[in-house]
N, C-alpha and C positions, 0 to 999 in steps of 0.2 A: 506792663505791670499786672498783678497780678487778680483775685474778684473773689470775694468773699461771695458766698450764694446761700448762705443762710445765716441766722443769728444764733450768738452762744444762750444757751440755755443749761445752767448748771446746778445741784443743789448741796447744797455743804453735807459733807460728813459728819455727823458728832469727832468731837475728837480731835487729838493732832497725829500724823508719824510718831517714829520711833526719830526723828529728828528734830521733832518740835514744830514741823511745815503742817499747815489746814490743809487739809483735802476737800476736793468736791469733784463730783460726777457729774458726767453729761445728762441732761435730762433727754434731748432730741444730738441728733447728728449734726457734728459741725464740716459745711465743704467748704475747701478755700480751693479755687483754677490756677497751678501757677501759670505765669504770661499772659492770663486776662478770659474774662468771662468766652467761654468758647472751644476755649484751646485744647478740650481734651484732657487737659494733663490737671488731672483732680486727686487731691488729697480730701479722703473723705475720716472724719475720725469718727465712728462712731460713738451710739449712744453705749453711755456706761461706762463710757473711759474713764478713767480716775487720775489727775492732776494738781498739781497745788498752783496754777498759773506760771506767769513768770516765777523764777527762785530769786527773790529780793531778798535778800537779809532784811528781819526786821528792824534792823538800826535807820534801814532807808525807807523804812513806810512810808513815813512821812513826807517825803519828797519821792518819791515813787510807791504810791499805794498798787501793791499787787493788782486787784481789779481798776482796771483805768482803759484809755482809748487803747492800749496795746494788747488786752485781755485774748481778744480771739487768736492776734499772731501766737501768744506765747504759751495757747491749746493747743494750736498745730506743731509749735517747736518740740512740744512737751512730745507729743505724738509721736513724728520725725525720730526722737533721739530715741523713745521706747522703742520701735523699731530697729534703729540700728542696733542697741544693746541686744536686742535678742535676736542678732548674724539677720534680720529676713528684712534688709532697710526697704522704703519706701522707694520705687523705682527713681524717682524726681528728687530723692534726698539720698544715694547711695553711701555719702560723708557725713560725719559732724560737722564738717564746713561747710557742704551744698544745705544742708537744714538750716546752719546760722543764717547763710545769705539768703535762705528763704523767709524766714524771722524779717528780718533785714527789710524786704522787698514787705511784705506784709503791713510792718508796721508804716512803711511811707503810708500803703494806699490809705491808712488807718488815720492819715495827718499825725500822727504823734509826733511829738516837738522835737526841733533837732538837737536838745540839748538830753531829753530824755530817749528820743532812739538810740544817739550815738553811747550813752551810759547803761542801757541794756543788753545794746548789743556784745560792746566791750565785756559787760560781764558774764552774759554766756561765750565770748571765745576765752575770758580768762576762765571760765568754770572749766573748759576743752582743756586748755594746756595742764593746767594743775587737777585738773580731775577732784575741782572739793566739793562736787555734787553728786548726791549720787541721783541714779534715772528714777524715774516712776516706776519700774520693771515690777517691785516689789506689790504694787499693790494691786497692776493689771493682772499680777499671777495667780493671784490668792484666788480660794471659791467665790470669797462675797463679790468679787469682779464681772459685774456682766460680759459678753464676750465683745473681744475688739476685733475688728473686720482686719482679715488678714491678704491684702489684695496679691 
């Protein structure tokens, strides 16, 4: 399983997207190990990345509030996928599928509840098949984007 090694530290953006999703930025570096503190195989995000968390619809706030125990998995997913969208994916996430099942594996070590992982999860591989999200790509590109570590 897999080892968070630092905590999220994030600060809201004013504002929403052009989608109506809140943004917020890294304030410090978020590293998650996959297969366990140790192993080498680190996803680092760095600081300044820009994210909206998990993509809840807000119809499901309520029963899944975006910021919750799943918060850091769905910075790294966030990650993951901006990578893969711009062709250079994260050596340990080369798929949208090896990222979900990292998501996936994250949220366990995270205890998140098996009725709220299994509803996250689901909703990022239906977000994959029907493509009704679009990635972060848009707002890692722009100037006001600190730079993101390109390993």
């Amino acid at each position: 399983m897999g080892a968070f090694t630092s905590e999220l530290t994030i600060t809201h953006l004013s504002g929403n997207d052009t989608h109506g999703w809140r943004l917020w930025r890294l304030a410090e570096p978020l590293t998650y190990e996959v297969g366990g503190r140790g192993s080498g195989r680190v996803i680092l995000v760095s600081k300044g990345f820009i994210t909206d968390g998990p993509s809840i619809p807000r119809l499901l706030w309520s029963i899944l509030p975006v910021w919750a125990s799943w918060s850091r998995a769905g910075v790294v997913h966030d990650y993951l996928c901006y990578r893969i969208a711009l062709n250079n994916p994260h050596p340990e996430a080369p798929t949208r599928d090896h990222a979900d099942r990292i998501f996936f594996e994250a949220m366990e070590l995270l205890n998140v509840g098996w009725v709220q992982k299994y509803l996250l999860y689901w909703g990022v591989r239906f977000g994959t098949w029907y493509n009704v999200r679009p990635t972060m790509i848009d707002h890692n590109t722009t100037p006001n984007a600190t730079q993101v570590v390109r390993q």
